[in-house]
N, C-alpha and C positions, 0 to 999 in steps of 0.2 A: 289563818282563816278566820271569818267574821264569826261569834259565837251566837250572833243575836239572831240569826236566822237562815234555814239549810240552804244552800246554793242552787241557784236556780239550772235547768236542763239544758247542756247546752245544743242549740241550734244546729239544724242541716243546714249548713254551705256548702254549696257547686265548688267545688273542684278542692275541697280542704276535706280530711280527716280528723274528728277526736281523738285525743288522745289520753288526757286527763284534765283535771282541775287543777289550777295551779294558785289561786286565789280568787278570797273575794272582800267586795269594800259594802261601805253602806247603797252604795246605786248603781255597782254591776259587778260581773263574775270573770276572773279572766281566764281563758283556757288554752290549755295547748295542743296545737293544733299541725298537722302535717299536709303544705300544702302540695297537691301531687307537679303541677309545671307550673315554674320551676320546682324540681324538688329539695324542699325545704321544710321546716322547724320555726312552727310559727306561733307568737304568742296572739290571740282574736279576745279580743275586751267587749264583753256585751252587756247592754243597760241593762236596766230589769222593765219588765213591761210596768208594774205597778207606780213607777218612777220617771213615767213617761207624761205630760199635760199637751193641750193642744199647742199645733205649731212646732213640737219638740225636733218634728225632722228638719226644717229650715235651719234650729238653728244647729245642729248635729253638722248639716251639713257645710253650714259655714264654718264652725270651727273646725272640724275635718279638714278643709281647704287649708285654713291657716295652719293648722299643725303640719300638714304638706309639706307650704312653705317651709317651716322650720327647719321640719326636719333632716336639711342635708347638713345642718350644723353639728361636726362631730361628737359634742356630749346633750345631744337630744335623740333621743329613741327615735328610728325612721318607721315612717307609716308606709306600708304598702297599698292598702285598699278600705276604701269606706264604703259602707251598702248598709241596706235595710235587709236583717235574714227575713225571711218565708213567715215567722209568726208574729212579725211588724217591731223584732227590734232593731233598732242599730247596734250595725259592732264597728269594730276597727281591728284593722287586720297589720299586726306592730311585728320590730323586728324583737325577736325572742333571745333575750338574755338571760342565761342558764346562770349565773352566775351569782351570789345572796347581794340582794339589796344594802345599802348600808344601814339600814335600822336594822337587820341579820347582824350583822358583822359588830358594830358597837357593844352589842349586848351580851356579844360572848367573847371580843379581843379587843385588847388595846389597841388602837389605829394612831400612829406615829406621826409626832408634831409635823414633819417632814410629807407625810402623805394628806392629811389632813388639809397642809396650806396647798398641796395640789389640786387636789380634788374641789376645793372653794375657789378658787381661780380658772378652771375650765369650767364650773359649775354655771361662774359669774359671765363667763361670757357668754354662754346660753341664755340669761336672764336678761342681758343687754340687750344682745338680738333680738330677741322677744319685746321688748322694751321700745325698739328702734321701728319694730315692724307693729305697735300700737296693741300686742297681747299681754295682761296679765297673766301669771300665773294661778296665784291666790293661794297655793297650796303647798308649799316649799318644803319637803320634810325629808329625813334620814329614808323612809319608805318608797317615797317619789324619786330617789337616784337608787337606779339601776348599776350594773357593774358590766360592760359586754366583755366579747372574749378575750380583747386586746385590752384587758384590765382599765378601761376609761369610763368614769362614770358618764351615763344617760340620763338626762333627764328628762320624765313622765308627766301625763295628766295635765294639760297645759286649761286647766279651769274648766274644763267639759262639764265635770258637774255641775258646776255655777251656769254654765249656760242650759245647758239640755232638762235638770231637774227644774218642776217649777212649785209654786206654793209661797209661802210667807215666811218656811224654816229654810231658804234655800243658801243662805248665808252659812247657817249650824252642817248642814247638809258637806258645804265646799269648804269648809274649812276644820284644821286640826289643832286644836287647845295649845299644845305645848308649845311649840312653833308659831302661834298664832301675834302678830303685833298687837298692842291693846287696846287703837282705836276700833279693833271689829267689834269690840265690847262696849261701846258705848252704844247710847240711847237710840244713835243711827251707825249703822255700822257702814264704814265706809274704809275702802284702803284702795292708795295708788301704789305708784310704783316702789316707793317705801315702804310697803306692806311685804313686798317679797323683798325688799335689801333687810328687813327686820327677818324673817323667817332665814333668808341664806343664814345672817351668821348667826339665828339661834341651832341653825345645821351645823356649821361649823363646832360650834360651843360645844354641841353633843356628841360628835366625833373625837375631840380631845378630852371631855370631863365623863362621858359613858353612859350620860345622865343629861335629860332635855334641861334647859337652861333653871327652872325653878322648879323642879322636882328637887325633895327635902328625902333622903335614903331614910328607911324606918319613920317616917314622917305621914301627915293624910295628904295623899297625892288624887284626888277624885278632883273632879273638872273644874267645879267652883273654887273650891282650893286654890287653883292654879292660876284662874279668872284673876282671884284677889290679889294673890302675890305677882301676875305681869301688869296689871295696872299701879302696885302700889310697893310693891318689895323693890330694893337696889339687886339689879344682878351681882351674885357671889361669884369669887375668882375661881375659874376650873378645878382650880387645888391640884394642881402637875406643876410640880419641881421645875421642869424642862418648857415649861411654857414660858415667855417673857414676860416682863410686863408692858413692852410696846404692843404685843402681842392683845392680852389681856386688856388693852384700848382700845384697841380694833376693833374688836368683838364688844365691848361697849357702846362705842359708836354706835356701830352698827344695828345695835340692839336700843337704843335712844328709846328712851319714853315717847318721847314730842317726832312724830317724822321729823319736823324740820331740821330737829339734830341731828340726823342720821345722815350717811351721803348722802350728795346728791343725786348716783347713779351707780351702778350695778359694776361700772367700768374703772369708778374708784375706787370702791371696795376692792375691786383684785388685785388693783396697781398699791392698796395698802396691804393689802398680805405676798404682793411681791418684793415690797418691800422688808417686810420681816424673813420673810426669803433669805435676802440681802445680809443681813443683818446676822442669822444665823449661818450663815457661807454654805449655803445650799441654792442649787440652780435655781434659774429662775423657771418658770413655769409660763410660756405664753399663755396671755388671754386672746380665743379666737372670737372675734367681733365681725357678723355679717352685717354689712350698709349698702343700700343701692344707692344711696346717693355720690358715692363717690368712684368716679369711675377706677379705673384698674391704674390708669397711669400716673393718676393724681396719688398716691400711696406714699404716706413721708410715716420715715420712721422717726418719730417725735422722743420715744422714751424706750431705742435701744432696740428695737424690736419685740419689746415686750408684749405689745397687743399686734395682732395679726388682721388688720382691715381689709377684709377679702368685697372687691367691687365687682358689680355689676355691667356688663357692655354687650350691646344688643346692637347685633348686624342684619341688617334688612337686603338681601340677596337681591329686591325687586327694585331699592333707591337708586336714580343717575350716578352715573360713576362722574363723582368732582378731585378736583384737586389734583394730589400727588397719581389719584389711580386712575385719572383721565390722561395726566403724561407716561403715566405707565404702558398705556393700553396704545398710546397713540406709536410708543416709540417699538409699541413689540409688532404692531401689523401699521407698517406706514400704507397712507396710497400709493397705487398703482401712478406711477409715471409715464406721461407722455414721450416716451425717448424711441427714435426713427432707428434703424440699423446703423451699425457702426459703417461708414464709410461710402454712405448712400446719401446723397443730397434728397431732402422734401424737395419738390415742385414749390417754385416759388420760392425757395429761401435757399438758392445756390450763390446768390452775391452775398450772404451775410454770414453762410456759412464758417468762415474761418473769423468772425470776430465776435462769435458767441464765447463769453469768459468759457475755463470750464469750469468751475463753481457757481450756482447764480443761486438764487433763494426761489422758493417758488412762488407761485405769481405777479414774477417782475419780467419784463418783456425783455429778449436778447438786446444785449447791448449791440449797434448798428455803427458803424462808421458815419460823418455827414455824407452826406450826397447821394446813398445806398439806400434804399425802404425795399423791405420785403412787401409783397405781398398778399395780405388775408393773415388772419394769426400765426407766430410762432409756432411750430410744431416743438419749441423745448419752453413752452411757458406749461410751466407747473399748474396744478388745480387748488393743492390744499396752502396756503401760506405759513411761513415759520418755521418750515424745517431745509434742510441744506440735502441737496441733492449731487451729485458728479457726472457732468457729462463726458464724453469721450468728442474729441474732434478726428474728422475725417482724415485719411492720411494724409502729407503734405510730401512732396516730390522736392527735396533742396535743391537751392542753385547752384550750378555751376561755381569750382573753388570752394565750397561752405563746407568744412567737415563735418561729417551729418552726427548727430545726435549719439546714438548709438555706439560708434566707436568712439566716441569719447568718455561714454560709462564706461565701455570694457579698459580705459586707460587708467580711469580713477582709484580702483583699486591698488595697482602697479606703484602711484605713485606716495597713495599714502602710506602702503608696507616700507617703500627706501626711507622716509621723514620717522619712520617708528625706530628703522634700525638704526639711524645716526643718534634720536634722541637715545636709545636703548647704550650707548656703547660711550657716549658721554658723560651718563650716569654712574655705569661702572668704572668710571675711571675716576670720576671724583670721591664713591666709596673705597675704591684701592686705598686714593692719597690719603683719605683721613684715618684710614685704619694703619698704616705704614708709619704716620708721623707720633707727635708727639700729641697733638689734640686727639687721639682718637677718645669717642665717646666712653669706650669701655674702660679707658684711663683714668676719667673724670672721676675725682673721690665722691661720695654719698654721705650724707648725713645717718648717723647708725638711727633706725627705727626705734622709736618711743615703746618703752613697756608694755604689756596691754595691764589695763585698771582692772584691778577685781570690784564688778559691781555686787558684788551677792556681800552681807553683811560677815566676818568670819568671826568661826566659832560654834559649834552644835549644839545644838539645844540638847540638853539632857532630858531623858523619857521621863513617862511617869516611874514610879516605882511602887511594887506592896500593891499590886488590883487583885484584890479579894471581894467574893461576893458572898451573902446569906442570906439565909431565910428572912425576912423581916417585912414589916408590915406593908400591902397592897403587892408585893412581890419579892423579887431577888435586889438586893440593898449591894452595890457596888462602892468601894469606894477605893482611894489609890494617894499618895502623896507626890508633889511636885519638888524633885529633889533640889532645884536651882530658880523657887518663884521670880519672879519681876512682876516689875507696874504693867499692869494692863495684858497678862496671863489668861489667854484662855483654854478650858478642855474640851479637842473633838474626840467624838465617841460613838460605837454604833454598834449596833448587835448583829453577831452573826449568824448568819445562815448559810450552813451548805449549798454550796453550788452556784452562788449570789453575792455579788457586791454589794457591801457593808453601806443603809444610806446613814450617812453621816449627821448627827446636831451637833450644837456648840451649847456649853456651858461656863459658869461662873466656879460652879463649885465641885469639890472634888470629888463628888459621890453622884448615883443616878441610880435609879429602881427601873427593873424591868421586870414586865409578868411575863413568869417561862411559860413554854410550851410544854404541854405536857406529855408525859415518857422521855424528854430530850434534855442533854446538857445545855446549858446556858451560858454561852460566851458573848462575852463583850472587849472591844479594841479603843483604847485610850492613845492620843499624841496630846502635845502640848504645842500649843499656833502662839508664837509672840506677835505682837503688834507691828511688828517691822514686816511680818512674812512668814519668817522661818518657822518652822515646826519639826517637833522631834520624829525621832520614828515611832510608830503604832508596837504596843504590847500589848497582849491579851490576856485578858483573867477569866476563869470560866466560875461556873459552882455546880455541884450535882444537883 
């Protein structure tokens, strides 16, 4: 909670209940709130009235709108409702994450290389999205990701302050010193998109080092301080063992004095910490990237599947049916055919009768013998053209000697059963001969079948051996010996927890610190991964 000033009262809203406070910032209070239909557990963010200038609800209202939009991108907080309450503020009515923030969480646990690169990877594709749909953030912090229930961080606060607060401090107002890039600090403070790819991975940095990127432990950590060392200090390495130094780039980059050094996009950054992903033999993490410009079928996975380009397609129920869904339509309700009774001559077209094809296309006139003309129109000329219709001809009376029609289907049967049994009986007698003689097939010698090849390299890698752990500085000090090293030897390792698979990093060296839990033993599972593939099986060393 903010210390600089008591929280303001919150609001009557229609159809919501109080329930407590659950924080507050420098320009609103958030609370929670229980809304009755549907009923729900809902976090309502309201401005403060003193922090309000003219025109403040125009623009409330358009950023409301875009956070809308945003919000069905899974690591951005959904917005339910936007309104002015009863005493002229605006709130915002968000979905309610019970869960601690990650500026909670850093400051009281370590957060693992492993989760760390997750979390900056869906983080990043919220910031794309945002990015693609023309929103800054401004504000990027450990505080502004949320955690919902399905453990994915959310991200908050998509610049409202910078929009909605007015005045000349409205810059100091929207933004947070430590996370802060170092052009806000010049003479004109300005940040684009690079403003928030600087702020992600000064997040990032602070999730693995515990500590905002130029905060000095036992040091003077007050604003100005901080001001001086991000325009003019080198960022220091994390100081975690288990971090890389490809790793340790990244967050460099990313952290560039000059934007220009820095990515060029929110979508690089992930696909560079997917890559350390990679690197440490840990899954990869899709980035989810919303784009209306690209529709649904145009979707090419460029890099593995790695980013998830979810497109945009919009069906107009009221536009002419073209194309494939006008011969759809055409072949599911044809027209109605002009066709006479079966074996009734029209008036008029009893000479031409028997020389209408029975196939004709429709609107092509019966075919006529010369010397014959019907009448006035066909009564079997069709209306619609292009499709095939079947007519029936009147019965015909044979002549005299002509074996009719009929009894010659009921022969055909007859006589193609006697042609099956002569082939039928021919055949087996040629399989008798060959199996009776000397060629039969099953006589034929075979070539003996080829070995199968063992593709798997042989030989077991040997475990570690000797994983002891102690007391020692920043936590519990693991360490373990590799009984049989090779070139290019590495250790996977992971701490365990009850009732949960082990997430696994890789390292270099034989030792790794972990901060225990406290009241609980502390175990950790060591293998050894050679370069070929193979790796040992997993041992475990614990320590009280």
């Amino acid at each position: 909670m903010n210390a600089r000033r008591p929280p303001s009262a919150p609001p009557e809203i229609p159809g919501f209940t109080h329930e407590q406070l659950l924080g507050s910032g420098g320009f609103a209070d958030v609370f929670l709130y229980e809304q009755r239909m549907p009923r729900r557990r809902v976090a309502i963010k309201v401005l403060l009235s003193e922090s309000l200038t003219e025109g403040a609800r125009e623009n409330f209202d358009a950023e409301a709108n875009l956070m809308a939009q945003l919000s069905t991108h899974p690591s951005i907080v959904t917005i339910y409702q936007a309104d002015i309450a009863a005493d002229g503020r605006p709130y915002l009515v968000m979905e309610y994450c019970s869960r601690p923030n990650l500026a909670a969480r850093y400051r009281r646990e370590k957060i693992s290389v492993a989760e760390a690169l997750r979390i900056g990877i869906q983080v990043a594709g919220a910031v794309e999205t945002a990015h693609r749909a023309g929103i800054l953030h401004r504000d990027i912090k450990p505080a502004n990701i949320l955690t919902t229930e399905y453990n994915r961080p959310a991200l908050t606060d998509f610049g409202i302050s910078v929009t909605v607060v007015g005045g000349g401090d409205e810059a100091a107002v929207g933004m947070s010193i430590p996370w802060s890039p170092p052009e806000v600090f010049g003479s004109t403070s300005k940040s684009g998109p690079g403003g928030d790819i600087y702020a992600l991975g000064a997040t990032v940095y602070t999730l693995l080092a515990g500590r905002s990127p130029f905060e000095v432990p036992g040091g003077a950590n007050g604003g100005l301080d901080l001001i001086n060392r991000i325009q003019q200090a080198p960022l220091a390495r994390t100081g975690r063992a288990d971090v890389p130094d490809s790793l340790e780039q990244i967050l460099a980059t990313a952290m560039a004095r000059r934007e220009a050094d820095r990515y060029s996009s929110a979508l690089e950054f992930a696909r560079a910490l997917q890559k350390a992903q990679l690197e440490l033999s840990l899954s990869v993490t899709p980035a989810d990237v919303l784009d209306d410009s690209l529709p649904s079928a145009a979707e090419e996975e460029e890099d593995d599947g790695n980013t998830r380009i979810r497109g945009i397609v919009t069906i107009d129920p009221t536009a002419p049916v073209t194309g494939t869904a006008r011969r759809a339509a055409a072949q599911a309700t044809p027209p109605r055919a002009q066709i006479p009774p079966v074996g009734v001559a029209p008036l008029g077209a009893a000479s031409a009768l028997g020389e209408v094809e029975q196939t004709q296309r429709r609107g092509q006139p019966p075919v006529v013998q010369p010397g014959r003309a019907a009448s006035g129109p066909s009564p079997f000329e069709l209306t619609s053209p292009g499709v095939e219709e079947t007519q029936h001809r009147a019965p015909v009376v044979p002549a005299a000697g002509v074996e009719p029609a009929e009894s010659r289907s009921r022969r055909l049967p007859l006589i193609i059963g006697a042609i099956s049994l002569v082939l039928l009986l021919a055949v087996g007698g040629i399989v008798f001969a060959l199996n009776a003689g000397a060629g039969s097939p099953a006589a034929v010698p075979t070539e003996e079948a080829a070995k199968p090849v063992d593709v798997i390299p042989a030989g077991r890698v040997q475990a570690p051996t000797d994983v002891v752990g102690a007391a020692g500085e920043g936590g519990i000090v693991f360490t373990w010996k590799n009984p049989d090293p090779q070139k290019g030897d590495v250790f996977q390792w992971g701490l365990l927890v009850p009732g949960a698979e082990p997430s696994l990093s890789s390292t270099s060296d034989a030792t790794v610190t972990v901060v225990p839990a406290e009241g609980q033993k502390t175990c950790i599972e060591v293998s050894v991964r050679r370069t070929d593939g193979r790796a040992s099986d997993p041992v475990t060393g614990c320590a009280p």
